[in-house]
C-alpha distance (Angstrom), angle and dihedral (degrees) to the residues before:
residue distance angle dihedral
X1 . . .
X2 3.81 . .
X3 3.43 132.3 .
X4 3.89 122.8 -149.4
X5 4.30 115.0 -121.9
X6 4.31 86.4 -162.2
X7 3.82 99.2 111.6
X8 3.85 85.5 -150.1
X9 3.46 101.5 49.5
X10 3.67 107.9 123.1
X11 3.44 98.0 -151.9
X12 3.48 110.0 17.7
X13 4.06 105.3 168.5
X14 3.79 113.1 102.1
X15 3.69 120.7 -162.9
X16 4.04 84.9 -159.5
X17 3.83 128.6 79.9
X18 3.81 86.3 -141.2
X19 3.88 120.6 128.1
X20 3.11 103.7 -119.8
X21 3.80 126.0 54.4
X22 3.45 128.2 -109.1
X23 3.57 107.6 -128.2
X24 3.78 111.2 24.1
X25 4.06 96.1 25.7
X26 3.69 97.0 -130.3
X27 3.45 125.1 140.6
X28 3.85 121.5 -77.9
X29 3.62 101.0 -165.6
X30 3.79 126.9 67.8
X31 3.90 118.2 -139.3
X32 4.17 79.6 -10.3
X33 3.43 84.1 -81.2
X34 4.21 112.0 65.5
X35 4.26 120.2 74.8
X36 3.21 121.6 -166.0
X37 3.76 114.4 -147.2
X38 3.49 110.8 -177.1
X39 3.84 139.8 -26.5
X40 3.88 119.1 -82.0
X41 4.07 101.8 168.8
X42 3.57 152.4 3.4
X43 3.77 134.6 -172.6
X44 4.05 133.7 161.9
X45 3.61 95.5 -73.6
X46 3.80 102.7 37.5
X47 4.03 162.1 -13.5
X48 3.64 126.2 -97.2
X49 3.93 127.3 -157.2
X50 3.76 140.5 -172.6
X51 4.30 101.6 -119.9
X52 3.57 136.6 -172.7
X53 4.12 120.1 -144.3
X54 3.73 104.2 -131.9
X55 3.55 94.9 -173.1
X56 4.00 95.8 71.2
X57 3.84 109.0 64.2
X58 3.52 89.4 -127.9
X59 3.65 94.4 62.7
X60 4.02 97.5 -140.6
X61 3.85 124.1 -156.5
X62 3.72 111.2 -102.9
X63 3.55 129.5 166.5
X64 3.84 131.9 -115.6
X65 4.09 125.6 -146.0
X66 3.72 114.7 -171.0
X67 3.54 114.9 -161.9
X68 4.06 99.0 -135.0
X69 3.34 103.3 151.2
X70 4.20 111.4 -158.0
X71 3.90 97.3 -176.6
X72 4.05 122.2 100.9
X73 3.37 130.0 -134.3
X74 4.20 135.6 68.6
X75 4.06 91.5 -114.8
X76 4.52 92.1 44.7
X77 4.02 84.1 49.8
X78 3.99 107.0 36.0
X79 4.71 73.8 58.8
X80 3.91 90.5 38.5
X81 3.80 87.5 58.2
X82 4.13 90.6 42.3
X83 3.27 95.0 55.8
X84 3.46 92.5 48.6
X85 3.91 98.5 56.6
X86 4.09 80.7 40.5
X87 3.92 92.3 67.7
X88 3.55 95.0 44.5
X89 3.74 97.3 52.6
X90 3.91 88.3 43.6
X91 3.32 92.1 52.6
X92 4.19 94.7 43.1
X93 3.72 83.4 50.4
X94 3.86 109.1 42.4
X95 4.24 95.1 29.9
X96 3.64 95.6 100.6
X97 3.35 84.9 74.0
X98 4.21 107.2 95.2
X99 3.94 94.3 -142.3
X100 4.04 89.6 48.0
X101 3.85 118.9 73.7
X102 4.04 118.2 -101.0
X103 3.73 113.5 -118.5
X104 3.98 100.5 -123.7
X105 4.15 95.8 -178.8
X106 3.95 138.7 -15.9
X107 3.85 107.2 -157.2
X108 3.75 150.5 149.3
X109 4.36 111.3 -136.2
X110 3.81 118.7 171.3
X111 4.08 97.2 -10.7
X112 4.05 97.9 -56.8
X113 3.98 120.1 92.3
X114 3.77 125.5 -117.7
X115 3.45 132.9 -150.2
X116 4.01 119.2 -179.6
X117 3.26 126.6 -175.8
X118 3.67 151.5 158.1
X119 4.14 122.0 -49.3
X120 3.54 119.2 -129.5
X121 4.23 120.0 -156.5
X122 3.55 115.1 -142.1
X123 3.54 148.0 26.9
X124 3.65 141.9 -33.0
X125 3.81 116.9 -132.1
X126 3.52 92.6 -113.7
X127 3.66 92.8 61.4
X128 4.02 89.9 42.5
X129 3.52 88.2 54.0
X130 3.88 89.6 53.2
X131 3.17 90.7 44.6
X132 3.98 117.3 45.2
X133 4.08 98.5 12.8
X134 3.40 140.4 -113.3
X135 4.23 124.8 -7.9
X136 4.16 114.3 -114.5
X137 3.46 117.6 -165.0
X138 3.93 108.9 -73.9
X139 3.78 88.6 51.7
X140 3.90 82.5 52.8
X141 3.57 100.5 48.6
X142 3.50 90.1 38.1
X143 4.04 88.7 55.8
X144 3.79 90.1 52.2
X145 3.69 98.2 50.8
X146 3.65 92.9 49.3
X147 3.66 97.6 45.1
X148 4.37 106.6 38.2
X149 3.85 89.3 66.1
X150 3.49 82.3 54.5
X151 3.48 105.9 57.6
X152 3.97 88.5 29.3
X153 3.57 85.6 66.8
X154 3.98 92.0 47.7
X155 3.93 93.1 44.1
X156 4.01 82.1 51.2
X157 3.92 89.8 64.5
X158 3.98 91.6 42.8
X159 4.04 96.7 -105.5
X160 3.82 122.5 125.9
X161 3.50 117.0 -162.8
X162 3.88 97.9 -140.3
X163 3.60 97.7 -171.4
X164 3.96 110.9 62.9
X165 3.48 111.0 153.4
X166 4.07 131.6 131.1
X167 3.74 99.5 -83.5
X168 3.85 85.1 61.0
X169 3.56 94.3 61.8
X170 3.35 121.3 78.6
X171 3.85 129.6 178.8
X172 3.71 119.6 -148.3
X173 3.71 123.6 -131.6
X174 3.39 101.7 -127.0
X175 3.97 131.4 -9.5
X176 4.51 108.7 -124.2
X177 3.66 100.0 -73.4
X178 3.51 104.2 14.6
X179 3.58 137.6 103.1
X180 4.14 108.1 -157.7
X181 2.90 118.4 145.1
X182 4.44 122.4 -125.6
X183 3.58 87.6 -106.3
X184 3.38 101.2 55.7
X185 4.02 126.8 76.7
X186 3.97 109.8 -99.4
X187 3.46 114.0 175.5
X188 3.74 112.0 -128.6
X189 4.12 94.1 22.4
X190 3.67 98.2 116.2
X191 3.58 123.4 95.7
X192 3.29 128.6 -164.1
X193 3.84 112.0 -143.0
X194 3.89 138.7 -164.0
X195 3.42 119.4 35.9
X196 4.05 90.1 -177.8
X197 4.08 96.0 116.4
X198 3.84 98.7 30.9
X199 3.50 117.5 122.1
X200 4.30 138.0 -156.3
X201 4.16 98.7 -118.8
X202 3.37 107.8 -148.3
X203 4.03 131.0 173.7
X204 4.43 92.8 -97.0
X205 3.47 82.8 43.9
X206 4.00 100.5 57.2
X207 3.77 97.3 78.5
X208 3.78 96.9 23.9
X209 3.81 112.2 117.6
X210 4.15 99.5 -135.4
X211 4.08 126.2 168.1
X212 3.65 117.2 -42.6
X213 4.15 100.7 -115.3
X214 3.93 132.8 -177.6
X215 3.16 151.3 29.0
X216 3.97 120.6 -18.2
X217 3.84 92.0 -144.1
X218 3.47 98.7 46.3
X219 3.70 104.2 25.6
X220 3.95 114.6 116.9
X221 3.93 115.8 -127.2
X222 3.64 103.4 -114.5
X223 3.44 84.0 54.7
X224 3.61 101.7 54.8
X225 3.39 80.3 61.8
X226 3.63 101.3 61.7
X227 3.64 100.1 -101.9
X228 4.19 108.7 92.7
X229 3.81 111.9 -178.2
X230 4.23 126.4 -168.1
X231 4.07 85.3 -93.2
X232 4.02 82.7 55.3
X233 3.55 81.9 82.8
X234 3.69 107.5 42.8
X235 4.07 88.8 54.5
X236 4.15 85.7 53.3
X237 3.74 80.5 55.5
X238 2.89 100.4 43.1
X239 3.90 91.5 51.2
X240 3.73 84.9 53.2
X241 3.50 96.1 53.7
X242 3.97 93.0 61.2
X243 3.61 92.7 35.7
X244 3.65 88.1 67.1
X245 3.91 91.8 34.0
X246 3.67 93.8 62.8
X247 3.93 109.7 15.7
X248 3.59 94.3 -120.6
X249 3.60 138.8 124.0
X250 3.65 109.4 -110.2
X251 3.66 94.0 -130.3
X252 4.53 79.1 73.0
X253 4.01 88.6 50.6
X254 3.60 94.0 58.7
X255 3.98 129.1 74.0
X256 3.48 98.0 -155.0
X257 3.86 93.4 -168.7
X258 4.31 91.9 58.6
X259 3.37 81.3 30.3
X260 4.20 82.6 -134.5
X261 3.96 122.8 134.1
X262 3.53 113.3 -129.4
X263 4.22 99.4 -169.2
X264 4.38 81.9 134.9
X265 3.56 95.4 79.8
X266 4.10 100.1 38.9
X267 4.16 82.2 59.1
X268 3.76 113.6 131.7
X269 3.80 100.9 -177.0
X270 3.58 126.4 45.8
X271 3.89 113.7 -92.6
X272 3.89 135.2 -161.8
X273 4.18 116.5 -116.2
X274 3.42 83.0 -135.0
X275 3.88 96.1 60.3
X276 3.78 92.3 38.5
X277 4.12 86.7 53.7
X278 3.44 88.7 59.8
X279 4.06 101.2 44.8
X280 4.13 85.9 51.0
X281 3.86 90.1 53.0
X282 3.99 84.2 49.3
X283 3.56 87.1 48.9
X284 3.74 105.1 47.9
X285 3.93 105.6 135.3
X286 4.21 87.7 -153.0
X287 4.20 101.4 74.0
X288 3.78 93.7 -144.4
X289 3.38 87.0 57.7
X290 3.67 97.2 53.1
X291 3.97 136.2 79.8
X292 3.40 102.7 -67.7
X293 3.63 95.9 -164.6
X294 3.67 139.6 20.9
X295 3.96 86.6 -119.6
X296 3.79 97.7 65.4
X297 3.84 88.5 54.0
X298 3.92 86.5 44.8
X299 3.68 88.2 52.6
X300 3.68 103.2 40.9
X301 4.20 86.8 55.5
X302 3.55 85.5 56.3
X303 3.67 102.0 47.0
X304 4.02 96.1 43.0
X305 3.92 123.1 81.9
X306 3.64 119.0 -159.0
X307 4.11 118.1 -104.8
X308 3.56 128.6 -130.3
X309 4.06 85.8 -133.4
X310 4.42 103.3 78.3
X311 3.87 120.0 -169.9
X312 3.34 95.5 -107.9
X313 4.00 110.7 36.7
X314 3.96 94.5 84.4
X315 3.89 120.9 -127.5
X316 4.18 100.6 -111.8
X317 3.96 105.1 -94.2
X318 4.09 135.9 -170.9
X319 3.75 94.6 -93.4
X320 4.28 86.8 -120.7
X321 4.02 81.5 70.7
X322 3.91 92.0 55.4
X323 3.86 102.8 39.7
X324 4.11 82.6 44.8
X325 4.29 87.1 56.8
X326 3.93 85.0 -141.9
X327 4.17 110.7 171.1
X328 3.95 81.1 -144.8
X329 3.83 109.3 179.5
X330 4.09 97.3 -135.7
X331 4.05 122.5 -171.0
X332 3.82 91.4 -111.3
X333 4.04 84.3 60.2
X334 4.02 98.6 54.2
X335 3.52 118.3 87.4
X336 4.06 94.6 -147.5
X337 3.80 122.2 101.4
X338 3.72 100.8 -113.8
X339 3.84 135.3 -165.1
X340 3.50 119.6 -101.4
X341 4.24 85.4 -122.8
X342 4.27 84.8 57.6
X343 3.86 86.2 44.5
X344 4.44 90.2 59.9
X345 3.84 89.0 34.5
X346 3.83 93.4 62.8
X347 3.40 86.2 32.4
X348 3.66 98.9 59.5
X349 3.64 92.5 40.5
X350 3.67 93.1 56.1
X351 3.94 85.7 52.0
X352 3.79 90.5 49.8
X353 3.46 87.2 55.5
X354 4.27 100.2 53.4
X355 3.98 86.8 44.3
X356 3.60 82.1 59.6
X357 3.76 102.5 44.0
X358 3.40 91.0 130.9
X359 3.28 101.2 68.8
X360 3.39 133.5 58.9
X361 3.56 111.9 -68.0
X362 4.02 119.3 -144.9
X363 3.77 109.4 -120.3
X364 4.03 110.5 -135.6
X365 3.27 86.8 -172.7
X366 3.62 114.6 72.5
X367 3.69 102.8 -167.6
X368 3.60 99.1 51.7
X369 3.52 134.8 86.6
X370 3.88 122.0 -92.9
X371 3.76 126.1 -158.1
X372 3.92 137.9 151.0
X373 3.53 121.9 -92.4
X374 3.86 106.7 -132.3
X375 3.97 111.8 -127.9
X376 4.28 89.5 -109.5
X377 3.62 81.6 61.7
X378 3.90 91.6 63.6
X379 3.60 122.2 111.0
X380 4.32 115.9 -149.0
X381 3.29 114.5 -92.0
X382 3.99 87.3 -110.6
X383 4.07 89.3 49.2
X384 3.85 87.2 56.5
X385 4.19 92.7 38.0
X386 4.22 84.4 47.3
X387 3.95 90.1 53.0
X388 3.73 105.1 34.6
X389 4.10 82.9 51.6
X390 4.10 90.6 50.8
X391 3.76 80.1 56.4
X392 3.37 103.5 55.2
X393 3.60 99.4 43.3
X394 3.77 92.1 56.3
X395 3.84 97.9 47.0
X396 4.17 87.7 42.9
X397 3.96 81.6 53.8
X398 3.77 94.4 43.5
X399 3.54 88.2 56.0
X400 3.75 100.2 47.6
C-alpha cells in the first residue's frame, strides 16, 4: 500500500509498492527512501502521514509532515513557512533527547518541504482520557515526573514549547524490551510531541512582543499576548494536568469574571492538598506568581507527603453544616499543628454557630455561597456536641 504526496492527485491510494503512482505518475517514494502509507493528519499549514523507511531492512514506522500550507495571504505564509523550518531545527536540536522525536530528514522534493521524523506507538492523552476516564493522583504525579525533565532539558537549550496541551502527549506502548502495558506507569513513556510553535528564548527576545501561538485552552496569558516565558509552559501543564483530572475543557474550570479556576470541585477521584497546592502554583494566571522553574516543582514533589485528608472525601460534619453549604474552615482542614486550646476554640465557635442556625450565619469564607439553615435542618444540641467531639478526638490523634 502506497499513498500518493501530489496534493492534486485524485486518487492518490496505490495498492502497489511501485514508485511511481498509479494515477497521476508522481513519485511515491521520498528521498527514494520514505513511503507514505496512508494519511494520519492535517492542519492549516500541512499534511501528515504514517511512513515506512525502506532503506533499513526492517522497514521502521516513521512519520511524514508535508508542508501544504492552506491559509491565504503573503504575511500568514512568509510565518507558515517559519514555523516550518522552526520544528525541524527544534527537533534536530532537542532529538537526542529519548522522550522527544528524532529528526530522520529535513528536505525540499518536487517544490513542497519535508520534514521526517521519528514514529511514536501509542496514544495521546487526549485519546487516553477518552478512552479509560479521568486521571487520579498517581497517574498525575506520575505525568509530572515523566514530563518536567523533559521540558527542563528543553528550557536548558533556551526553547519553550508554547503549545503543551494533551494531544501533544503521547504515551508509548511499550518501551524496547518491555511489555507494560498503556495503562500502567512506565517511567520514560511520555513523549512530548510538536515542536511546530516552539521558539529559541533569547535575552532581546524576553520582552519582545512576537506572534500569539497555541492553544486557546491551554495557552498561558502572557503568552496570548505575544510574550511566552519558561513558566509559559508549566501553566500549559498545568492546564493539562486538570484537564485530564476532571474531563473538562478548561474553558469550564475557569470563572472568567473572578478570573479564579475552579478545577477542585469538577474532581472525580480523591486528591491530596498537597498535590492540588502545587497544580494552583502551576496555574497562577500572574507569571511572578508562578513556578519559575521546572526545579521548584521538582523539588516541591519531593518534599511533600501525601495526607490521609483528599479534597474531595469530606471531613464528617453536623448535618446543619451541610444542608447550610457553609465553606467552613474546620481544624481537621488546616495544615498547622495547633494547640489543643485552638482545637476547643474553633470548636466552640463552630458550635455557636449550629445553635444559631437560625440566624444568619457570618460567612468566613468570602467566595462561597451563604444561605440560612431552616430550623428542621437543626441538629440537637447533643447531635452537634457528639460530632464536634468525634472531631476533635481524631485531629488531637492525628497530631500525636
Amino acid at each position: 500500500m502506497s499513498y500518493c504526496l501530489n496534493p492534486r492527485c485524485p486518487k492518490p491510494e496505490n495498492t502497489n509498492d511501485g514508485r511511481f503512482c498509479l494515477t497521476c505518475g508522481a513519485k511515491l517514494l521520498l528521498k527514494d527512501r520514505y513511503r507514505a502509507m496512508k494519511p494520519i493528519g492535517q492542519g492549516g499549514f500541512g499534511r501528515t502521514f504514517l511512513a515506512v523507511d525502506e532503506d533499513k531492512p526492517s522497514k521502521p514506522h516513521c512519520v511524514i509532515k508535508q508542508f501544504y500550507p492552506q491559509a491565504q495571504g503573503t504575511s500568514t505564509l512568509q510565518k507558515a513557512v517559519e514555523l516550518f523550518n522552526q520544528e525541524a531545527m527544534r527537533l534536530d536540536e532537542l532529538g537526542e533527547h529519548p522522550q522527544i522525536p528524532d529528526l530522520l530528514a529535513y528536505f525540499t522534493q518536487e517544490d513542497r518541504q519535508y520534514l521526517v521524523q521519528e514514529f511514536i506507538d501509542g496514544y495521546n492523552l487526549a485519546q487516553e482520557l477518552a478512552h479509560s476516564g479521568t486521571f487520579g493522583e498517581t497517574q498525575i504525579r506520575h505525568l509530572l515526573y515523566d514530563l518536567l525533565p523533559v521540558l527542563q532539558f528543553c528550557h536548558a537549550r533556551n526553547v519553550i514549547h508554547r503549545d503543551i496541551k494533551p494531544e501533544n502527549i503521547i504515551r508509548r506502548r511499550a518501551l524496547p524490551g518491555r511489555s507494560t502495558a498503556i495503562s500502567e506507569h512506565n517511567p520514560g513513556n511520555l513523549v512530548l510531541v510538536d515542536f511546530g510553535a516552539s521558539k529559541v528564548a533569547t535575552n532581546a527576545d524576553v520582552n519582545k512582543t512576537g506572534t500569539s501561538i497555541g492553544s486557546p485552552e491551554y495557552v498561558a496569558p502572557e503568552q496570548i499576548r505575544g510574550k511566552a516565558l519558561f513558566a509559559s509552559d508549566i501553566y500549559s501543564l498545568g492546564v493539562t494536568c486538570i484537564n485530564l483530572l476532571t474531563g473538562k475543557s478548561p474553558f469550564d474550570l475557569h470563572d472568567i469574571h473572578n478570573d479564579t479556576w475552579i478545577w477542585r470541585q469538577f474532581l472525580t477521584t480523591p486528591l491530596s492538598n498537597e498535590l492540588a497546592a502545587i497544580i494552583d502554583s502551576m496555574l497562577q494566571t500572574i507569571p511572578a506568581r508562578r513556578y519559575q522553574l521546572v526545579d521548584e516543582i521538582l523539588q516541591d514533589l519531593e518534599q511533600w507527603q501525601p495526607t490521609n485528608k483528599p479534597l474531595t472525601t469530606p471531613v464528617k460534619l453536623p448535618v446543619a453544616l451541610i444542608t447550610n453549604n457553609q465553606a467552613i474552615k474546620t481544624p481537621a482542614s488546616n495544615n498547622q499543628q495547633k494547640s489543643q486550646s485552638q482545637i476547643d476554640t474553633e470548636l466552640n465557635e463552630i458550635k455557636t454557630m449550629f445553635l444559631g442556625a437560625g440566624k444568619p450565619v457570618n460567612n468566613p469564607n468570602p467566595t462561597s455561597s451563604t444561605s440560612q439553615t431552616t430550623n428542621n435542618a437543626i441538629p440537637s444540641k447533643s447531635k452537634i456536641d457528639e460530632e464536634l467531639e468525634e472531631m476533635r478526638s481524631k485531629f488531637l490523634g492525628n497530631n500525636q
